[in-house]
LOGU-524647 format. One record per residue: x, y, z of N, C-alpha, C in turn; residue number from 1; residue in three letters. Coordinates in steps of 0.05 Angstrom, whole numbers, padded with zeros to 5 digits. Layout:
{{X Y Z} {X Y Z} {X Y Z} NUM ALA} ...
REM end
This chain:
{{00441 00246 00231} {00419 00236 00246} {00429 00217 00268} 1 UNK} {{00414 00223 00292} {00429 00194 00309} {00400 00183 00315} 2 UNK} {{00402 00154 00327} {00398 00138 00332} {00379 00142 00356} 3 UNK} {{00347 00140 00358} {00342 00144 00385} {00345 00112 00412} 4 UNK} {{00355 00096 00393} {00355 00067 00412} {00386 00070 00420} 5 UNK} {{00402 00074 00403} {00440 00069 00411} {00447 00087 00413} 6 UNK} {{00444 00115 00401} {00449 00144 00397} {00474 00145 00383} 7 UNK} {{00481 00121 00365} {00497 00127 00343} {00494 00143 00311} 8 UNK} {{00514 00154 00311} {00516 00171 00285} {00512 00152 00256} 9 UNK} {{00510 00132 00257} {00516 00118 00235} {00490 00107 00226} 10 UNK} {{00478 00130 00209} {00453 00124 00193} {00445 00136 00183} 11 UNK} {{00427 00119 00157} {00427 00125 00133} {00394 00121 00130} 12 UNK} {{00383 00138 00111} {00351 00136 00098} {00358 00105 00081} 13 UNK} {{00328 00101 00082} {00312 00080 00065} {00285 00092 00060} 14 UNK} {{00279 00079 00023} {00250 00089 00019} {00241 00056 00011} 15 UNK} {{00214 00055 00017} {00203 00033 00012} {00180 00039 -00006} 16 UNK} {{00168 00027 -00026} {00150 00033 -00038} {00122 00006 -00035} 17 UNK} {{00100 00008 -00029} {00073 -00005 -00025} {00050 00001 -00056} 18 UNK} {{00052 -00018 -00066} {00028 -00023 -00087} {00007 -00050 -00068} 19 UNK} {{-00019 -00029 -00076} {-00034 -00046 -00078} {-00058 -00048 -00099} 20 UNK} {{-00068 -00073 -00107} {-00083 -00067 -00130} {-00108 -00073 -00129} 21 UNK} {{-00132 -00064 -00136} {-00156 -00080 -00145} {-00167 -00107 -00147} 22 UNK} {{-00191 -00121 -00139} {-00194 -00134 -00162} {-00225 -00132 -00169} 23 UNK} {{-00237 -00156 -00160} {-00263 -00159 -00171} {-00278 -00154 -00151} 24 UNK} {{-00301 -00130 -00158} {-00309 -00121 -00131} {-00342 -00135 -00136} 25 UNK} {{-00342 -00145 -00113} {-00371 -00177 -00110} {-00401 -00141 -00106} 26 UNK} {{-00387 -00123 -00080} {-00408 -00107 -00088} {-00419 -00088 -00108} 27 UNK} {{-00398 -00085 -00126} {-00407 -00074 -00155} {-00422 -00094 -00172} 28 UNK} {{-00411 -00119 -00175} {-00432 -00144 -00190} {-00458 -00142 -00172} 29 UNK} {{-00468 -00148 -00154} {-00492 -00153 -00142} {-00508 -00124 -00146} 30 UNK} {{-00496 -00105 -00145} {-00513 -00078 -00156} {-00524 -00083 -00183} 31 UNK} {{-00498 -00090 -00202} {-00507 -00086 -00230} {-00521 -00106 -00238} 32 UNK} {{-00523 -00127 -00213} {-00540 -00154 -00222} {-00570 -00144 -00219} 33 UNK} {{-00572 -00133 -00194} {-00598 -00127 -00191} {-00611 -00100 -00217} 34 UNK} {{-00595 -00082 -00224} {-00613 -00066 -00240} {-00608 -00088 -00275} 35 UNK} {{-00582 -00091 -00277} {-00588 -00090 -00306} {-00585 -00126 -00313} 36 UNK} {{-00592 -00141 -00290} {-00597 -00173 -00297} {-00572 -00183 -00295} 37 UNK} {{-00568 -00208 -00308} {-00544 -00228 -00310} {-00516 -00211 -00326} 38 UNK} {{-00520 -00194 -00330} {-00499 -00181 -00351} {-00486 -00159 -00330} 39 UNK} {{-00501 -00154 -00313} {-00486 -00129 -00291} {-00471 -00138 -00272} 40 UNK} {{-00465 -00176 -00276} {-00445 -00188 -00258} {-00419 -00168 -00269} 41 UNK} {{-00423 -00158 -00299} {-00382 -00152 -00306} {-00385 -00132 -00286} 42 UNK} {{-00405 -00112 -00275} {-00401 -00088 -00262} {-00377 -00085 -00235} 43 UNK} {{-00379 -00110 -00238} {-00364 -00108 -00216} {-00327 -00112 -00223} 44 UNK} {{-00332 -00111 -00245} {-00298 -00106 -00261} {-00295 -00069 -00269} 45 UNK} {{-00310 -00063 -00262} {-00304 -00039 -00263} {-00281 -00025 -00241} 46 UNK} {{-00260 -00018 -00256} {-00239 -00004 -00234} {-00214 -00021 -00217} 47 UNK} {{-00227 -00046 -00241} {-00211 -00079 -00228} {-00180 -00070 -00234} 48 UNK} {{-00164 -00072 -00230} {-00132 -00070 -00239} {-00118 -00039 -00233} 49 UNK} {{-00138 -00029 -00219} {-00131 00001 -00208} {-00112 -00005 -00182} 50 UNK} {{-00108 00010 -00176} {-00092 00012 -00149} {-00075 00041 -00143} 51 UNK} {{-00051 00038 -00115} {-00042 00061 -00109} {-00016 00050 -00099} 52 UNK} {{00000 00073 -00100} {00025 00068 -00087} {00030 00090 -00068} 53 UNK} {{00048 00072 -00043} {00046 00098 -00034} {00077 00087 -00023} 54 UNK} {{00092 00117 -00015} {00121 00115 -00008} {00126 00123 00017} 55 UNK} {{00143 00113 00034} {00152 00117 00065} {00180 00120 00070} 56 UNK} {{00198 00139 00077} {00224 00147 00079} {00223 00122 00108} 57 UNK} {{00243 00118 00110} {00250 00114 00141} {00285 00119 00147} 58 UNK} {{00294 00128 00171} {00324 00121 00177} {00331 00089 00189} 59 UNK} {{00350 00083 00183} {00361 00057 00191} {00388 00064 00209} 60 UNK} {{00387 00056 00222} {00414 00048 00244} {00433 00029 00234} 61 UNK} {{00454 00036 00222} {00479 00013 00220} {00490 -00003 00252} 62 UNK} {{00490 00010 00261} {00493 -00002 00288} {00493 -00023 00308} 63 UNK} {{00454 -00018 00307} {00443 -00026 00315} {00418 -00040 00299} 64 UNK} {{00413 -00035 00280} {00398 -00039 00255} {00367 -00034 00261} 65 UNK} {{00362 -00018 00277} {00338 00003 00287} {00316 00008 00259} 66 UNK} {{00302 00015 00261} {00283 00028 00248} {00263 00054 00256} 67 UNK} {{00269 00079 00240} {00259 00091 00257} {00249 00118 00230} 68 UNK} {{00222 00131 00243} {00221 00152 00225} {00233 00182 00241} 69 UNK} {{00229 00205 00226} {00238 00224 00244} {00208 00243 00234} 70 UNK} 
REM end
């Protein structure tokens, strides 16, 4: 792979990985407040601690220390 800033040969992949998570969602409580009273505040813990990851290759430039996808 070369480099599109230096057009050196000297580079290598990186993967990065992104979590993000849940938490307490204020518009699920105010729904479940309104149908099912003071007890539909937990509604809004529903799905609390969920999340996603997501992964991104990129090349790096030894060189120059560039960042770049292809």
């Amino acid at each position: 792979m070369r480099c599109p800033s230096c057009g050196s040969d000297y580079c290598h992949i990186i993967e990065e990985t992104e979590s993000k998570i849940k938490g307490y969602g204020i518009f699920k409580g105010c729904c479940g407040y309104l149908i099912l009273g003071p007890i539909g505040w937990l509604c809004g813990l529903c799905g609390m601690g969920e999340g996603r990851t997501t992964r991104k290759a990129y090349w790096v430039c030894n060189h120059c220390g560039k960042k770049f996808r292809v």
